[in-house]
Phi, psi and omega in degrees: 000127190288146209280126141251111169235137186247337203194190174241352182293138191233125154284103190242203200172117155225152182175197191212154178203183201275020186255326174214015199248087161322155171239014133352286177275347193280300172328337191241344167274326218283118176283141172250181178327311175287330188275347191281343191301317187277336193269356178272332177283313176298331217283277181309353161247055163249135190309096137119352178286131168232292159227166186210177207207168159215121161258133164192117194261177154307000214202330209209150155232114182213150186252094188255136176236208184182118181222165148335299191211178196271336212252021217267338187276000183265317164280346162331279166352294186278324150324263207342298190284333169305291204297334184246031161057035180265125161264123253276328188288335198269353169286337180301314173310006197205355199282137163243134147223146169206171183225171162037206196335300197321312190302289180304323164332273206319276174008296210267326158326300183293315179308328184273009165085006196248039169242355186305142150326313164254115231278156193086320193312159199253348208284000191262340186294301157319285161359285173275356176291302184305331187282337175293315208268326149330304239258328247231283184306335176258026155063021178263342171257148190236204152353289201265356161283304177323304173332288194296330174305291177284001157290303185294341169295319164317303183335280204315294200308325197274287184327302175324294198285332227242332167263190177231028177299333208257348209285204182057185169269122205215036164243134163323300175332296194278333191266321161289356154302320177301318184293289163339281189288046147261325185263358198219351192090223175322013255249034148319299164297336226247165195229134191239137137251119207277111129296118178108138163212077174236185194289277178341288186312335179265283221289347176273317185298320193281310187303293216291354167299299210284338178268070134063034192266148201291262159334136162202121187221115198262130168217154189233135162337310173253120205263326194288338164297274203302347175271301177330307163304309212284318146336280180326317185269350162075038186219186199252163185247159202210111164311133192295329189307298207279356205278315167308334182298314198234022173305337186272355174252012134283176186247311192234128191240124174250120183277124168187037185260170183262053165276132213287310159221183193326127159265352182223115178282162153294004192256340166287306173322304197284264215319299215286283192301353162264030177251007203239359177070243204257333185304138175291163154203136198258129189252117178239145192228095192260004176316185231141114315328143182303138152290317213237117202270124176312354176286353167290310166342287193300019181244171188295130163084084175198121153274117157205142185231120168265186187291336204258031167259303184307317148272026157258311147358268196297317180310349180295284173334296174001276237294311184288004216218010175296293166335329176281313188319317180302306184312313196297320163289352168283300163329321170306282157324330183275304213294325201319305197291326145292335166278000137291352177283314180292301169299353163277340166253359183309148162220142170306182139318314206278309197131338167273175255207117199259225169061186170302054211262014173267159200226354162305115202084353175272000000 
């Protein structure tokens, strides 16, 4: 399409993902609940920001806007990386930008899951509802966000009914259930301990419930979570105080809490296996920032698997499942191309012209 410019308003996506973002580094972007509330108040008096949505997962930290100008995404950039003691050269290496079309594709992409580490997965569809539904109670989305959101909330819902994107095991939940019984067998016998009483975290216990795993025990930072989860699972709750003491009586530890850093040292880790003979014991760490200080690998019979192990895993699968993935971006792609046409003619109140509409390069 030949350089048009109608209007300064820009659609963008700036953010870091599991594509080039380790996650290593995805633990020092990832905002929790709380910081994002502060961080939409810094957001909202930036000059010329007209509206934004903030997502941030286990996989993504991402800024979908409507802005003045392309350069409106350098401040961001810069709050952002200020607020998390991130230095901006080294976000720039792992930095995603896009703009106009490209921007609303991705959109629509993460919503179907098919931008996921695990490519299908439903938990990011949740994910971007709630982040929308922020953006929404603090009043930061407009016109031309409400739109897109809920076009990409359609997508996803079509793609889903319309593919086989979804089938196999394709949740953090089933493949790390899949891992478990490759190492115990059997996993009938073996006592699960829940760290974290968050949404991941109950759908990896209810998987390993539904393969027939006996023992289950949940403790959360809120002893008041954790009896309440633990109640739902018919399973016993444990003061977050007690999980090192009595770490050496489980088999299998599911990791999923928002605690700010690591709750199980190595050293907790060592003093537990020596109560434990022959037996293994398997860490799966689905946290952000990690639960488990990664040096726990290294001791003898100790297994841990964090998220980007677990989606190399699953990625062992992809392949039989290429053909749907293809189906599905095309689909994706024809709404792109109508819903960049409807948002190329969308206008504020004032009279400009919103969404991505400079089309140069587009």
């Amino acid at each position: 399409m030949n350089s048009v410019e109608q209007t300064s308003s820009v659609f963008f996506v700036l953010g870091a993902t599991h594509h080039e973002a380790p996650i290593t580094v995805r633990e020092k972007l990832a905002v929790n609940d709380e910081a994002v509330g502060a961080l939409h108040l810094e957001l909202a008096r930036l000059d010329g920001l007209r509206e934004f949505a903030v997502l941030s997962t286990c996989n993504r930290t991402e800024f979908y806007g409507v802005a003045a100008n392309p350069e409106i995404s350098a401040g961001i950039q810069r709050i952002f990386c200020d607020r998390q003691g991130f230095p901006e050269t080294e976000f720039e290496a792992y930095r995603m930008q896009l703009q106009g079309r490209p921007a609303v594709q991705h959109l629509l992409e993460v919503a179907s899951g098919l931008d996921s580490q695990l490519v299908g997965e439903t938990e990011i569809f949740g994910q971007l509802k709630e982040a929308y539904a922020l953006a929404q109670n603090r009043q930061s989305t407009g016109p031309i966000l409400n739109r897109l959101f809920q076009k990409a909330f359609q997508a996803a819902k079509h793609v889903r009914t319309h593919t086989a994107i979804t089938t196999g095991r394709v949740s953090v939940a089933n493949v790390a259930v899949d891992l478990a019984q490759s190492i115990f067998g059997d996993i009938g016998e073996t006592r699960i301990l829940l760290l974290g009483a968050g949404e991941i975290g109950e759908k990896t216990a209810r998987a390993f419930q539904s393969r027939g795993a006996g023992s289950l025990t949940v403790s959360s930072r809120n002893i008041e979570h954790a009896m309440a989860l633990a109640k739902s699972l018919d399973a016993t709750a444990l003061p977050f105080e007690n999980r090192e003491p009595h770490l050496g009586e489980f088999d299998i530890v599911v990791c999923s809490t928002a605690a700010p850093g690591m709750v199980l040292s190595l050293e907790s880790v060592r003093t537990a296996m020596k109560r434990r003979t022959a037996r293994p014991l398997f860490f799966i760490d689905l946290a952000l920032p990690r639960d488990v200080e990664p040096a726990v690998a290294e001791l003898p019979n100790v297994y841990l698997y964090n998220l980007d192990d677990l989606a190399k895993i699953a990625d062992e699968n992809r392949a039989a499942r290429e053909a749907e993935i293809e189906k599905c971006r095309q689909i994706l792609t024809h709404r792109t191309e109508a819903l960049w046409r409807q948002i190329s003619g969308s206008a504020y109140p004032d009279g400009s012209l919103s969404g991505s509409v400079r089309l140069s390069g587009q």
